[in-house]
C-alpha positions as CSV (number, residue, x, y, z in Angstrom):
1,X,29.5,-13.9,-11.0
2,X,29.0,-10.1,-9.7
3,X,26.8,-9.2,-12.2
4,X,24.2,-12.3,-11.6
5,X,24.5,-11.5,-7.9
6,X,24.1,-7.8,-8.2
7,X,21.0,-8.9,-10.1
8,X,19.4,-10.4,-7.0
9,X,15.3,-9.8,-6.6
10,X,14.1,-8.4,-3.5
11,X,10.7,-10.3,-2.7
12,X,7.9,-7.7,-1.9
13,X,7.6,-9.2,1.8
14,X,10.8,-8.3,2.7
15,X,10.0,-4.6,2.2
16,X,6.8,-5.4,3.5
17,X,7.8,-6.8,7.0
18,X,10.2,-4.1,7.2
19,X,7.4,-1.2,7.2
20,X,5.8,-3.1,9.4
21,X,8.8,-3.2,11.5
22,X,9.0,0.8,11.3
23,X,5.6,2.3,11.4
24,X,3.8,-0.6,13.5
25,X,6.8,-2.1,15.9
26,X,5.1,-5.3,14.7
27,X,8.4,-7.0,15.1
28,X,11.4,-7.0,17.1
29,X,13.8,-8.2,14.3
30,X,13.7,-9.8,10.5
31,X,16.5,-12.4,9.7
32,X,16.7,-11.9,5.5
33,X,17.8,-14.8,3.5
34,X,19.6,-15.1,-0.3
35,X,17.7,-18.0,-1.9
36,X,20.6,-19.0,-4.6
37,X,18.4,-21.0,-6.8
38,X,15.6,-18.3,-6.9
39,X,18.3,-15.6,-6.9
40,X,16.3,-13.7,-4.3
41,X,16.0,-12.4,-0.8
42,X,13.6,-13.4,1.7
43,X,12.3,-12.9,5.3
44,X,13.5,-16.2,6.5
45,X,12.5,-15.2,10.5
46,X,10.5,-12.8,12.4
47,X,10.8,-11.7,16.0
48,X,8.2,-10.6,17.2
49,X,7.8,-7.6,19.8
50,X,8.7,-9.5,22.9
51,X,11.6,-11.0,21.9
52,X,15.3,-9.8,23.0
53,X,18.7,-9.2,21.9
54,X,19.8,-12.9,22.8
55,X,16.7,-14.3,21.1
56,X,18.0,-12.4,17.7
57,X,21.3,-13.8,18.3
58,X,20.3,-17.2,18.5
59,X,18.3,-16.6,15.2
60,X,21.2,-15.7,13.2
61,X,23.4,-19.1,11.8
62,X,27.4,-19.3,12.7
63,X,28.2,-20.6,9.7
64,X,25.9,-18.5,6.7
65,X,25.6,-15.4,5.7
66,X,22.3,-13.1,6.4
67,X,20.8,-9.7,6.3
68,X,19.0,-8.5,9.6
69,X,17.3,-5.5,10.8
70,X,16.7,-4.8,14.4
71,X,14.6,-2.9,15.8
72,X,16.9,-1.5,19.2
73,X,15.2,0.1,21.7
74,X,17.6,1.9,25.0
75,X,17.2,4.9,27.0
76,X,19.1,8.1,26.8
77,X,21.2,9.8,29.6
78,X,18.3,11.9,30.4
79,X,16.7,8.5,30.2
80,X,14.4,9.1,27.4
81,X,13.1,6.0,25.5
82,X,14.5,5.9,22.1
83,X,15.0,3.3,19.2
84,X,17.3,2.9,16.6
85,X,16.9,0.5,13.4
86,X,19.9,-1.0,12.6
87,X,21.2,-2.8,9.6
88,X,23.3,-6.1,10.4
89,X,25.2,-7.5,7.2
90,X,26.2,-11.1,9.0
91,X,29.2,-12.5,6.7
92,X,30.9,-14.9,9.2
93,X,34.7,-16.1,8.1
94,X,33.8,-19.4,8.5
95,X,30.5,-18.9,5.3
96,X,31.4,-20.2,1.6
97,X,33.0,-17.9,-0.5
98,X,31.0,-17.9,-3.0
99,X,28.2,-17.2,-0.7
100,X,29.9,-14.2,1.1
101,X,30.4,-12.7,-2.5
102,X,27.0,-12.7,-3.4
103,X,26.5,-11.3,0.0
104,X,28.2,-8.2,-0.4
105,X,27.7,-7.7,-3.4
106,X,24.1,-7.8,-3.2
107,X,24.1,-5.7,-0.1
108,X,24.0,-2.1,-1.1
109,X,21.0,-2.8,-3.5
110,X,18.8,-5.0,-0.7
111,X,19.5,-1.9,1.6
112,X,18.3,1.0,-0.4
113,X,15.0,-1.3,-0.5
114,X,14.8,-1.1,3.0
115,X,14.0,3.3,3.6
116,X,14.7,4.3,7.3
117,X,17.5,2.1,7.9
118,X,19.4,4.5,10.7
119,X,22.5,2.4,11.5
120,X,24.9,-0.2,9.9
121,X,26.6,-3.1,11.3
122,X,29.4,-4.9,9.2
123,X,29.5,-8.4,11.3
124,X,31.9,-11.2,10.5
125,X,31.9,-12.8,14.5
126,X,29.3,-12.4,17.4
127,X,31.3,-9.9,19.1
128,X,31.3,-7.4,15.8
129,X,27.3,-7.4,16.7
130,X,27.3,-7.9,20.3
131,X,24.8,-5.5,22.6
132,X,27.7,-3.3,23.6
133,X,28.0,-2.3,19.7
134,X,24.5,-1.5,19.6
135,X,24.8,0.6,22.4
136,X,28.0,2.7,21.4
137,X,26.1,3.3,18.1
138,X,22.8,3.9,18.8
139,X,23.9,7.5,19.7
């Protein structure tokens, strides 16, 4: 089983959406998806600009395993604007097995697709990726 999952595609958008994400701050956030039968990732959300930390959350299932990328913007001491993208490997104890397996072992690989990934989050419950995490990392 870990060698058919560590032989998962990456579909072009998702490296796609995720320079757009980088260079343009066209989104907020990407939700990526394992399509089993296609043995692929996907962008299976986007968030646009506008959109906050509690609309990402409320993008991401209890129950299944994702990939996200967020886009975290907060302000310094000196209160300089700054932004951080951060990595979010969502793996909750309640997912399949099977289904967290292919997850993490697929995980490295998808991540090296994505260049200027600056921080990564290992989530298995909503406080693991909760706003106070983001903040303590960001600097």
């Amino acid at each position: 089983m870990a060698n058919a999952a560590s032989g998962m595609a990456v579909h072009d958008d998702c490296k796609l959406r995720f320079l757009e994400l980088k260079a343009k701050r066209t989104y907020r956030f990407i939700i990526y998806k394992i399509e089993e039968a296609q043995k692929q990732v996907v962008v299976e959300k986007l968030g646009d600009p506008t959109q906050g930390y509690e609309d990402f959350t409320a993008n991401i299932p209890a129950d299944e395993c994702r990939y996200a990328v967020y886009d975290f913007e907060y302000l310094t001491e000196g209160n300089v604007p700054k932004s951080r993208i951060f990595f979010i490997g969502w793996s909750p104890d309640t997912a399949r097995v099977r289904s967290k397996m292919i997850y993490a072992s697929s995980k490295d690989r998808f991540k090296r697709e994505l260049d200027g990934i600056q921080v990564e989050l290992q989530a298995t419950d909503p406080t693991e990726m909760g706003l106070d995490v983001f903040k303590s990392r960001a600097n």
